[in-house]
C-alpha positions in Angstrom: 22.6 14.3 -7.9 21.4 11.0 -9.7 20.2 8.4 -7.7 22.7 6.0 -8.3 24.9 9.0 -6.8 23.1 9.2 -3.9 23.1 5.6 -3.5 27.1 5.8 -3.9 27.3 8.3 -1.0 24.8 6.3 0.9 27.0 3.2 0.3 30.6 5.0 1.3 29.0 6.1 4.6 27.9 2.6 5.1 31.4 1.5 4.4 33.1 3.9 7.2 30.1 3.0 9.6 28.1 6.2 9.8 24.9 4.5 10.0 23.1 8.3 10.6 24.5 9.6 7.7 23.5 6.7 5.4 20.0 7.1 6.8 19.8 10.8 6.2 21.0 10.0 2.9 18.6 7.4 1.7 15.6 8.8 3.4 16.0 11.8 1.0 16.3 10.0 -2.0 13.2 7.7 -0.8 11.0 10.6 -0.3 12.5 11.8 -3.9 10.9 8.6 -5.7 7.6 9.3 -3.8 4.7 11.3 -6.0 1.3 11.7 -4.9 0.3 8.9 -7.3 3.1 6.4 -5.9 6.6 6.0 -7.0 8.4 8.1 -9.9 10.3 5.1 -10.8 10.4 1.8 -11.8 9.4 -0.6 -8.9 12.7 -2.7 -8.9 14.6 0.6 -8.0 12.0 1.7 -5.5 12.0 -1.8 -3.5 15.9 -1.4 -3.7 15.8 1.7 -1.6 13.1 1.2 0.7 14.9 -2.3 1.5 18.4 -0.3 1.6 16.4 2.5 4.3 15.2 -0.3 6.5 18.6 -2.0 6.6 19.7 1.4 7.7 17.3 1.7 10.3 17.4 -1.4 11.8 21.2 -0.2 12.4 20.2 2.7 14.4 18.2 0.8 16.7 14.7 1.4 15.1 13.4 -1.8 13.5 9.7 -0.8 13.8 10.6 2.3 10.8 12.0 -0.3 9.0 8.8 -2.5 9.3 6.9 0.7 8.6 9.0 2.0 5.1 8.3 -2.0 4.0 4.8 -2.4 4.9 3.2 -0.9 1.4 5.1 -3.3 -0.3 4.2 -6.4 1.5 1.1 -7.1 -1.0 3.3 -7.9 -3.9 4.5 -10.9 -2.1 8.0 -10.1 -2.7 10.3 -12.8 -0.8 13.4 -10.6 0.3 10.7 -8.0 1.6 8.9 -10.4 3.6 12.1 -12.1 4.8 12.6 -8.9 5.7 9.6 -7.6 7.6 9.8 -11.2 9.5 13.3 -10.4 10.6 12.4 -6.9 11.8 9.4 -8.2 13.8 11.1 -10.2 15.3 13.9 -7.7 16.7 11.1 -5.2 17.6 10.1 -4.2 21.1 7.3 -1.6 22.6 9.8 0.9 23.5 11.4 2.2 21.0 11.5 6.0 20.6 9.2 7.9 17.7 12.3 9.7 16.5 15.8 9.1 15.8 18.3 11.2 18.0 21.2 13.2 15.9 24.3 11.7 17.3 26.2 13.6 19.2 29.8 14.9 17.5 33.3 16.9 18.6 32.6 18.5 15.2 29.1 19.3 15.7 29.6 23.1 16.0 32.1 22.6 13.2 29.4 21.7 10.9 27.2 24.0 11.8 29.9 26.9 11.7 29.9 25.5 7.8 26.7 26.3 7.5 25.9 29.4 8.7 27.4 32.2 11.1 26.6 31.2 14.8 27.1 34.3 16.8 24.4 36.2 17.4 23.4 39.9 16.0 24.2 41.5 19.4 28.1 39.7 19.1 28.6 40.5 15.9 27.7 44.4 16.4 30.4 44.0 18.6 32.7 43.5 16.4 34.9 46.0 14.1 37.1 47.2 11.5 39.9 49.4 11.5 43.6 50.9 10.2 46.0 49.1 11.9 49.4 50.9 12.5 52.3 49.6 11.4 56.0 50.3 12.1 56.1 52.6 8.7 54.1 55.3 9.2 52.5 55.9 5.9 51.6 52.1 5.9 48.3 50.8 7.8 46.8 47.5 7.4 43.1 46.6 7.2 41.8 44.5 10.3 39.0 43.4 10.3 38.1 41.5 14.3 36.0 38.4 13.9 36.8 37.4 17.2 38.4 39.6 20.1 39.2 36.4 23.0 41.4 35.0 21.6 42.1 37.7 18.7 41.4 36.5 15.3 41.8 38.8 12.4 41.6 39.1 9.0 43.8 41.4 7.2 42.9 42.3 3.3 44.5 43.2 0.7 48.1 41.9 1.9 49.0 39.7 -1.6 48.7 40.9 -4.5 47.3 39.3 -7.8 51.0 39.3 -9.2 52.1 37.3 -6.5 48.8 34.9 -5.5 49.6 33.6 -9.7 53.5 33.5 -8.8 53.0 31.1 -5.8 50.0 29.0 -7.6 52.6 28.3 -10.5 55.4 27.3 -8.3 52.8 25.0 -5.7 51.3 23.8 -9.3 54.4 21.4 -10.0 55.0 20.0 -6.8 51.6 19.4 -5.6 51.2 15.9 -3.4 48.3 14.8 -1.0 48.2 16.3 2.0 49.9 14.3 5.6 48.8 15.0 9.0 50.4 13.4 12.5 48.0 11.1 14.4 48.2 10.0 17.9 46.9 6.5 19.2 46.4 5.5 22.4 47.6 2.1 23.3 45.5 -0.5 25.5 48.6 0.6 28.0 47.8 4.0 28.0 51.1 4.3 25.6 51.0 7.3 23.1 52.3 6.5 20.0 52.6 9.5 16.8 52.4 8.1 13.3 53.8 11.1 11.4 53.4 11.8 7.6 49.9 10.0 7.2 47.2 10.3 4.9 43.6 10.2 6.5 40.2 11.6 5.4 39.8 14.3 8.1 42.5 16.6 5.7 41.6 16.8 1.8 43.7 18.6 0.2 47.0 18.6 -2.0 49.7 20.7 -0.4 53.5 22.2 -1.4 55.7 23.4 0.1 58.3 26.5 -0.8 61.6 27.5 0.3 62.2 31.2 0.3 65.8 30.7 0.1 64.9 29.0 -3.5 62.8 31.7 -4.5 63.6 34.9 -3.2 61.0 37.4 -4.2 59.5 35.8 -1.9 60.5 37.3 1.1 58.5 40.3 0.4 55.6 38.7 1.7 57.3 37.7 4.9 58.3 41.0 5.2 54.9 42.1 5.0 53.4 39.4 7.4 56.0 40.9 10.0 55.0 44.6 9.0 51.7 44.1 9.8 52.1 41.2 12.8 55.6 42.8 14.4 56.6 38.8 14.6 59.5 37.9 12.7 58.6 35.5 9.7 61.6 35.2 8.1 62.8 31.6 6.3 66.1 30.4 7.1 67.8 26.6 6.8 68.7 26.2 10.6 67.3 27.6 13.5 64.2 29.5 11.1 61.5 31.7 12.5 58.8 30.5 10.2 58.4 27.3 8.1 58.1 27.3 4.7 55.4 28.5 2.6 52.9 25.9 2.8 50.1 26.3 -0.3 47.2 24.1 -0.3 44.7 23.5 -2.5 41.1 22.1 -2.1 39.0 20.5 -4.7 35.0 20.2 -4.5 34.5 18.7 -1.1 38.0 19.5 -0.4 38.2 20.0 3.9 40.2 20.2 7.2 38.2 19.0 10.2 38.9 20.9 13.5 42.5 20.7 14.9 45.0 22.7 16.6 48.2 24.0 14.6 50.4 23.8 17.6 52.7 21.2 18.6 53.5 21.5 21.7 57.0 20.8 20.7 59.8 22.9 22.8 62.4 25.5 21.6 65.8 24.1 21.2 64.8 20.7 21.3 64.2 18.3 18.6 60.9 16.5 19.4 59.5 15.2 15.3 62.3 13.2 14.1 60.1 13.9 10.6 61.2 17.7 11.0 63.8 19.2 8.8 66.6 20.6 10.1 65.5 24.6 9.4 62.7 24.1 12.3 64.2 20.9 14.1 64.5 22.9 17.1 62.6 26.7 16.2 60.0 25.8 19.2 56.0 25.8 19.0 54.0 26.8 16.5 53.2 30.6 18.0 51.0 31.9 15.5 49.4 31.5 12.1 49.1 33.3 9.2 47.0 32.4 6.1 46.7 34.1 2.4 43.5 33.6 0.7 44.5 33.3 -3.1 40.9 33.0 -4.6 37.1 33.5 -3.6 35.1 30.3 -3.1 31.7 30.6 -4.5 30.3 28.4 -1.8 31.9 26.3 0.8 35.3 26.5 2.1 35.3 28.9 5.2 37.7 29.3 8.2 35.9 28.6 11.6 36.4 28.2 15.2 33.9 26.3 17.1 35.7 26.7 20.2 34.7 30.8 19.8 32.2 30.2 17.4 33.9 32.2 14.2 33.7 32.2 11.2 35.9 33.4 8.7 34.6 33.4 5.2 37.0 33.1 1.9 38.3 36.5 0.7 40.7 36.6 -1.8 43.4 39.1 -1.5 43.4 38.4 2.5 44.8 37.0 5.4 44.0 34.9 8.1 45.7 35.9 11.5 45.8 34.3 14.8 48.1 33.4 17.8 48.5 29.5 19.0 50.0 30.1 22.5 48.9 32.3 24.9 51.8 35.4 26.0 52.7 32.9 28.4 53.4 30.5 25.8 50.9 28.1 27.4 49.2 26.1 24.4 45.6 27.9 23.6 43.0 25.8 22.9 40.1 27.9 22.0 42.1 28.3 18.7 40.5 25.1 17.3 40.1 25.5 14.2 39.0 23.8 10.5 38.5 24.6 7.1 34.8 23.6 6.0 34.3 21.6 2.6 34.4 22.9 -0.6 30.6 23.3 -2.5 31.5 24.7 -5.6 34.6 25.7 -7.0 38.2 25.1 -5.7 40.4 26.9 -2.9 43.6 27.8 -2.3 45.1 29.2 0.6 49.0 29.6 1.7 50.0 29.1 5.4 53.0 30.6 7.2 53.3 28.9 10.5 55.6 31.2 13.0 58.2 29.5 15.7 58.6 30.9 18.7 62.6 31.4 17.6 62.9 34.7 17.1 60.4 36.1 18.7 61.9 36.6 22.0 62.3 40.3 22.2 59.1 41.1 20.0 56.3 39.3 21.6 56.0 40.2 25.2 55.7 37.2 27.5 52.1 37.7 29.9 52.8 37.7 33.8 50.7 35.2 34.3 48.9 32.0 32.0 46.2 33.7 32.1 47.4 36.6 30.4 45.9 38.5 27.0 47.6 40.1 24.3 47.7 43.7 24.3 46.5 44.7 21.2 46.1 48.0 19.4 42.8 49.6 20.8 40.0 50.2 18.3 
């Protein structure tokens, strides 16, 4: 990255008051200009950082670092520097601490789910795959367990190339930024959902796709309830699944951690945004996820709930239930989609209701209850 790059990063998480982040991010360009002879750079663009890395410290509670990244500057009697360095002094007391905490986040374990896998050796050895049986004999799918409590799976080789370039043509023309549904809490205590809105924690452009409009497209539904035993069949009242949803994600393209179910209840209408083919289809009960291209860095599923992480794998498919057997809301499914490094993504979700499922999901005797899965 160029350092006016930097700076513009360093600037947008000024604007959106992440103080820590601007630090990290001028501290690193800083120590960039730095050579052992002095500064790489010219001296107006040096004294524009340092100044800009002292402001940034001063925000975190640590005037003294600011005095400190000023100091070797102080001999060319530079008036916004010693303005500066007065102003610091004068806001600095005898206790402040030698090093600057990381603040504490929700999405901590998120991030570092992005970066690396998080379960140790001895968990993962746990872990397996196998041929899953299916309800036609000669068909088994391939599992592969990246998390047994709560199950998450991922299946591969369930889409085909054929039909990953049939769905990217159809999303291709329709394509919008993505919505999510935030809640607020009111000074009252008073809940109130703002449906349909745009916000930074989802970046992404989504579409969605009717089977009923495009029919060859219930083959894959009939494969996602081969291989699941759920039905995820389409229809325009009373559906079992929603419509295909394909998303795509550009460079730095991301989901931060959130549940997919709703909590909403079958029969009932509870989003007045919903359409009338899931108005009343109940809960989100499970999710299902194509992978439609590799990622060459970036872009993982995880869980920092369970600490899993699913990497991109084209060809595949994400599986996982929402609600527990006794349809009790589960949530160790927390889930996000990291940012995207290099390259693009595109995924397709297939969200299944809880209509239709009645008499092929067995309901747990108690709320505690686990799925019985095939053993391996």
């Amino acid at each position: 990255m160029s350092d006016d790059e930097v700076l513009t990063v360093a600037k947008f998480a000024d604007s959106v008051k992440d103080d820590y982040s601007e630090m990290r991010w001028l501290k690193a360009l800083y120590k960039r200009l730095q050579t052992q002879d002095g500064f790489s750079h010219s001296q107006t663009t040096v004294i524009r950082v340092a100044r800009s890395l002292a402001a940034s410290f001063y925000k975190l509670g640590f005037p003294k670092k600011g005095i400190f990244i000023l100091e070797p500057f102080q001999s060319l009697e530079n008036r916004d520097i010693n303005s500066d360095v007065a102003f610091y002094l004068s806001n600095a007391t005898s206790d402040e601490n030698e090093t600057i905490p990381e603040p504490a986040t929700e999405d901590a374990m998120y991030e570092a789910l992005c970066r690396e896998e998080q379960k140790s050796l001895h968990e993962l050895a746990k872990l397996r795959c196998f041929l899953r049986d299916t309800i036609i004999p000669y068909y088994k799918a391939k599992e592969e367990v990246v998390n047994y409590e709560p199950r998450i799976a991922i299946f591969h080789d369930v889409i085909s190339p054929t039909s990953i370039e049939h769905l990217k043509s159809i999303a291709s023309k329709g394509l919008t930024r993505s919505t999510v549904f935030l809640e607020n809490t009111g000074p009252n205590g008073q809940v109130t959902i703002t449906y349909g809105k745009q916000d930074n924690i989802r970046v992404s452009q989504t579409c969605w796709i009717r089977t009923d409009e495009y029919p060859e497209l219930s083959r894959l539904e009939n494969r996602i309830q081969l291989i699941t035993g759920l039905s995820a069949e389409y229809k325009p009242v009373r559906s079992h699944s929603e419509k295909f949803q394909v998303v795509n994600y550009g460079v730095g393209g991301m989901y931060t951690a959130h549940h997919d179910y709703t909590e909403y209840k079958l029969g009932i209408i509870s989003n007045p945004m919903d359409s009338e083919d899931i108005s009343t289809s109940g809960d989100r009960m499970a999710t299902w996820m194509f992978y439609m291209n590799d990622v060459k860095a970036g872009g993982a599923t995880v869980f920092p709930e369970v600490r899993t992480r699913i990497p991109v794998a084209k060809g595949g498919a994400a599986f996982w239930y929402n609600l527990r057997p006794s349809g009790a809301t589960d949530p160790r499914t927390l889930h996000g989609g990291c940012p995207v490094l290099v390259g693009s993504k595109w995924v397709t979700n297939k969200w299944i209701r809880e209509e239709g499922q009645m008499d092929r999901r067995l309901c747990g005797l108690t709320e505690e209850a686990v799925e019985d899965f095939p053993k391996i």
